[in-house]
Structure formats: C-alpha cells, structure tokens
DRENVOLO-723738 format. One record per residue: residue number from 1; residue in three letters; x, z, y of N, C-alpha, C in turn. Coordinates in steps of 0.2 Angstrom, whole numbers, plus 5000, padded with zeros to 4 digits. Layout:
N
[NUM,"ala",[X,Z,Y],[X,Z,Y],[X,Z,Y]]
...
END
This chain:
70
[1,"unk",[4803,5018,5166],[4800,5014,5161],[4806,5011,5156]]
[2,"unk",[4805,5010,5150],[4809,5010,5144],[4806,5005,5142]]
[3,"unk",[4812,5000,5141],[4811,4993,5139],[4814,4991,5132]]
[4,"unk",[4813,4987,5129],[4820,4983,5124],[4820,4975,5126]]
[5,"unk",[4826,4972,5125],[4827,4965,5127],[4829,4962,5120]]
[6,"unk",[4826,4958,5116],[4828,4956,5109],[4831,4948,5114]]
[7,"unk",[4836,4947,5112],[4839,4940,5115],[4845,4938,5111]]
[8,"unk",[4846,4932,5108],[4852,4934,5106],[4858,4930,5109]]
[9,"unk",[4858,4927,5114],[4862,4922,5120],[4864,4928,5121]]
[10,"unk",[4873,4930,5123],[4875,4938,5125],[4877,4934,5132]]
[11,"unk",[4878,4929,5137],[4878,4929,5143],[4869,4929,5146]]
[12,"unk",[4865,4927,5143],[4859,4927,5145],[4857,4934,5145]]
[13,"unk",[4858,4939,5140],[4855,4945,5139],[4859,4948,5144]]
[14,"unk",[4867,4951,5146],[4870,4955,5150],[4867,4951,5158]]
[15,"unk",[4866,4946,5158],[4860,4943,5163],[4857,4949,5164]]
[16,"unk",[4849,4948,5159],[4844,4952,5161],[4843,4958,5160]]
[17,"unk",[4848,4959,5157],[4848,4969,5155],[4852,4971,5162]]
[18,"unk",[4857,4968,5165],[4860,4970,5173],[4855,4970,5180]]
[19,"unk",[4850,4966,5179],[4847,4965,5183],[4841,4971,5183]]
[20,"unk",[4837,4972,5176],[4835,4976,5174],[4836,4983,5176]]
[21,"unk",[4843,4984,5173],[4845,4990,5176],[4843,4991,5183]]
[22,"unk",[4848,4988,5186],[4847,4988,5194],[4840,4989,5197]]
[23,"unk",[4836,4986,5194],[4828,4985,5196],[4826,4995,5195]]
[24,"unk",[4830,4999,5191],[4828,5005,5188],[4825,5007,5182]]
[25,"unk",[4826,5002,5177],[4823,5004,5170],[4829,5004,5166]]
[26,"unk",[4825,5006,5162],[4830,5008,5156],[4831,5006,5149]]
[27,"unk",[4834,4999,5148],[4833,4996,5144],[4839,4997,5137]]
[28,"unk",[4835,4994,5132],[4840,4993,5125],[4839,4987,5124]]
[29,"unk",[4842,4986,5120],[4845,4975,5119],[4847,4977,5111]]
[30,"unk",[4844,4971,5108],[4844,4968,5099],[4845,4961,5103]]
[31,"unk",[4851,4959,5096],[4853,4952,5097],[4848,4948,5090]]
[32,"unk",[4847,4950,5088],[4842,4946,5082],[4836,4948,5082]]
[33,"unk",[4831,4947,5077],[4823,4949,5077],[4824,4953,5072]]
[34,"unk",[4827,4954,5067],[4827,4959,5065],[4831,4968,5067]]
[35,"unk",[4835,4965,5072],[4836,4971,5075],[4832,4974,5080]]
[36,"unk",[4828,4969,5082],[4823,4972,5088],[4817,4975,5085]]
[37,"unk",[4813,4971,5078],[4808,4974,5075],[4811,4982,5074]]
[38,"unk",[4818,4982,5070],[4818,4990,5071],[4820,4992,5074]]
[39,"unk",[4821,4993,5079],[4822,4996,5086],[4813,4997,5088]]
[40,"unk",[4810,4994,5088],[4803,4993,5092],[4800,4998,5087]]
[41,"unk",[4803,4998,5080],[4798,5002,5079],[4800,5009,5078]]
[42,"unk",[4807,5008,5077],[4808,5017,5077],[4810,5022,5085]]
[43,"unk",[4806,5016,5091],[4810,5020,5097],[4802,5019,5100]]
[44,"unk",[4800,5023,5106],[4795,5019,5111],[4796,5017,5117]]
[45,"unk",[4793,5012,5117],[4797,5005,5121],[4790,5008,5126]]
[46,"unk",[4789,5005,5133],[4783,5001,5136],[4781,4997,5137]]
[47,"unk",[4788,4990,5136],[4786,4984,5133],[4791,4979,5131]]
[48,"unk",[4792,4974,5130],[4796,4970,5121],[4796,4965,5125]]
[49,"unk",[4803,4965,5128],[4804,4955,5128],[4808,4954,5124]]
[50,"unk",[4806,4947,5123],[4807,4944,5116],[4808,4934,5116]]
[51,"unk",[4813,4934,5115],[4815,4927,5115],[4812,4926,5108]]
[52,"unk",[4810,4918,5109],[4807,4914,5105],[4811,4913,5100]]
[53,"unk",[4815,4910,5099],[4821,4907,5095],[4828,4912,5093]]
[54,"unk",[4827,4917,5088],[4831,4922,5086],[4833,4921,5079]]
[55,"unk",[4839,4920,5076],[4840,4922,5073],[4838,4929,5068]]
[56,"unk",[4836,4926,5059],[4833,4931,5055],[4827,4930,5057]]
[57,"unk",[4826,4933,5061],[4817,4933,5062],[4816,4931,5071]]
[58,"unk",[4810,4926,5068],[4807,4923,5076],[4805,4926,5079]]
[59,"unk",[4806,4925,5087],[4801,4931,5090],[4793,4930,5089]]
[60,"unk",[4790,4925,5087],[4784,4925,5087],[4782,4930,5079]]
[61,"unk",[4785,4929,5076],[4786,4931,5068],[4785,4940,5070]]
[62,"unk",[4791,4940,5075],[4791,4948,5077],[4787,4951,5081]]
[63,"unk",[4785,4948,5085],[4779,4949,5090],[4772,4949,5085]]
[64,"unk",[4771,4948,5082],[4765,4949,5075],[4766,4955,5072]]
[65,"unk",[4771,4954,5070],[4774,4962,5065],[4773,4967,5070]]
[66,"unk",[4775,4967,5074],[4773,4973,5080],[4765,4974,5080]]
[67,"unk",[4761,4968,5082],[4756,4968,5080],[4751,4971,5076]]
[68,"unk",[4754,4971,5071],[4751,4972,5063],[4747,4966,5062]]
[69,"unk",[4752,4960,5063],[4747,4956,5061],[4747,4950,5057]]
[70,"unk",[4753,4953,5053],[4758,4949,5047],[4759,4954,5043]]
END
C-alpha cells in the first residue's frame, strides 16, 4: 500500500513515516499543502494523511482540491 504523509513538523513526520515504514508501506512525505496537492495528484496514493495546519495551503483547503471540490 502506497501512502503520502503531508506534515510539515519534520520531527513529527520522521515519526510517522518510520513507523509507517516498519508497519510495511510505502510512503512519500510533503512538508507543505502545496507540495502534497502535487504529489497526490501526479502519483497514486491509497490514501492522504494530512495535517490540518500547513503551511501555503491548509489541509482542509487540500483535502477539497483532491476532492474536486473547490
């Protein structure tokens, strides 16, 4: 399973991408909401976690766009 972690805390995100790993996925990490909308959209994920409070663009802001629904 292929993931993206949008986070922009780089202790909190080497966090959950290590553990991630370990668990057996296969994840990519964006440190702002703009780099995670383009990643999400030019890669195929199976699912988008997304911190709320990002930098450029909020994850709610993001999680719409992914949506088509902004």
């Amino acid at each position: 399973m292929r993931l993206l972690l949008v986070e922009d805390d780089p202790v909190i995100s080497s966090f959950v991408v290590k553990g991630l790993k370990e668990a057996g996925f296969a994840v990519d990490r964006a440190a702002d909401g703009e780099d995670g909308l383009h990643l999400a959209v030019a890669e195929p994920y199976d699912a988008v976690i997304v911190d709320l409070m990002l930098p450029k663009l909020d994850g709610l802001s993001l999680i719409a766009s992914l949506r088509g629904t902004k």
